[in-house]
C-alpha positions in Angstrom: 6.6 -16.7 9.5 10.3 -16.2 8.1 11.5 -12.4 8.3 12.5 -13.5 4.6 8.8 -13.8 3.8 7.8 -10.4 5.3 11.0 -8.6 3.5 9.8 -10.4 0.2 6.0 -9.7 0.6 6.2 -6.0 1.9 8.7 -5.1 -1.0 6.6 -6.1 -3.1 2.8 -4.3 -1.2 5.3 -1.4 -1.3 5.8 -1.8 -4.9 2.3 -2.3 -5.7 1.6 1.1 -3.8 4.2 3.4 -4.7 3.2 2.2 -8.8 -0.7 2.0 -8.1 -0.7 5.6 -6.3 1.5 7.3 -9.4 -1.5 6.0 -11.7 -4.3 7.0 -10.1 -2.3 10.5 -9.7 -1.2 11.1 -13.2 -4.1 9.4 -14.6 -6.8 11.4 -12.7 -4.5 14.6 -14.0 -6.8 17.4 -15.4 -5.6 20.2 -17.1 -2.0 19.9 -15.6 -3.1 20.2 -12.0 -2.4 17.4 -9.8 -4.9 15.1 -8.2 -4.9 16.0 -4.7 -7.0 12.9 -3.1 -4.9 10.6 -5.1 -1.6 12.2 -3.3 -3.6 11.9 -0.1 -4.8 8.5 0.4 -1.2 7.3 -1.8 0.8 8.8 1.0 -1.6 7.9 3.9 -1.5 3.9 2.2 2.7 4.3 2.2 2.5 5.2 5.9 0.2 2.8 7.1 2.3 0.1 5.2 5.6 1.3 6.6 3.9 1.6 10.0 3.1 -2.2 9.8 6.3 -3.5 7.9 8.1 -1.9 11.1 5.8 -3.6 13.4 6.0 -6.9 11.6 9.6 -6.4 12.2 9.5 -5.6 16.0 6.5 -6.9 17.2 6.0 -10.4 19.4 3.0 -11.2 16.9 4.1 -10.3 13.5 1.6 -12.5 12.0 -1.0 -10.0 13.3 0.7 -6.8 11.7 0.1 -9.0 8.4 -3.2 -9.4 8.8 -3.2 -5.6 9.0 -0.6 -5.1 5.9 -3.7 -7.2 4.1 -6.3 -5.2 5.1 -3.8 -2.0 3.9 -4.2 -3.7 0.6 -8.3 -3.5 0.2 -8.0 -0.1 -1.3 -5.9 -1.3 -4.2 -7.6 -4.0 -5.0 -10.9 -2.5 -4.6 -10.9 -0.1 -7.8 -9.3 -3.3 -10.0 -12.3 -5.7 -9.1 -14.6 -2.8 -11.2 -12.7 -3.0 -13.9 -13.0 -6.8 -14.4 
């Protein structure tokens, strides 16, 4: 795997993240107050991906650490696939 690949494909995870996280947050806004879960699982998603960008960096096996940025990704795809 080139490091040119994982710089291309976790910009654009992190992207997909940081943009799906401010919708479900202002989107699930009520009455001016912030969705709280939405800022929850957003920031937990933007650690877990940082955690594995880093690894896919530094790690022996960074073919493994994407496997793991993938499975980071069920959560956003998830609420799409109802929408279909």
């Amino acid at each position: 795997m080139s490091k040119l690949f994982t710089h291309v494909f976790n910009v654009l995870v992190g992207i997909l993240i940081i943009a799906e996280g401010a919708v479900y947050i202002f989107m699930n806004n009520k009455d001016g107050e912030l969705h709280l879960r939405s800022i929850i699982v957003t920031l937990l998603l933007i650690m877990a991906w940082g955690m594995s960008y880093w690894k896919q960096l530094k790690s022996d096996n960074p073919s493994a650490w994407l496997i793991v940025t993938i499975i980071i990704m069920i959560p956003m795809i998830l609420p799409w696939l109802f929408f279909i």
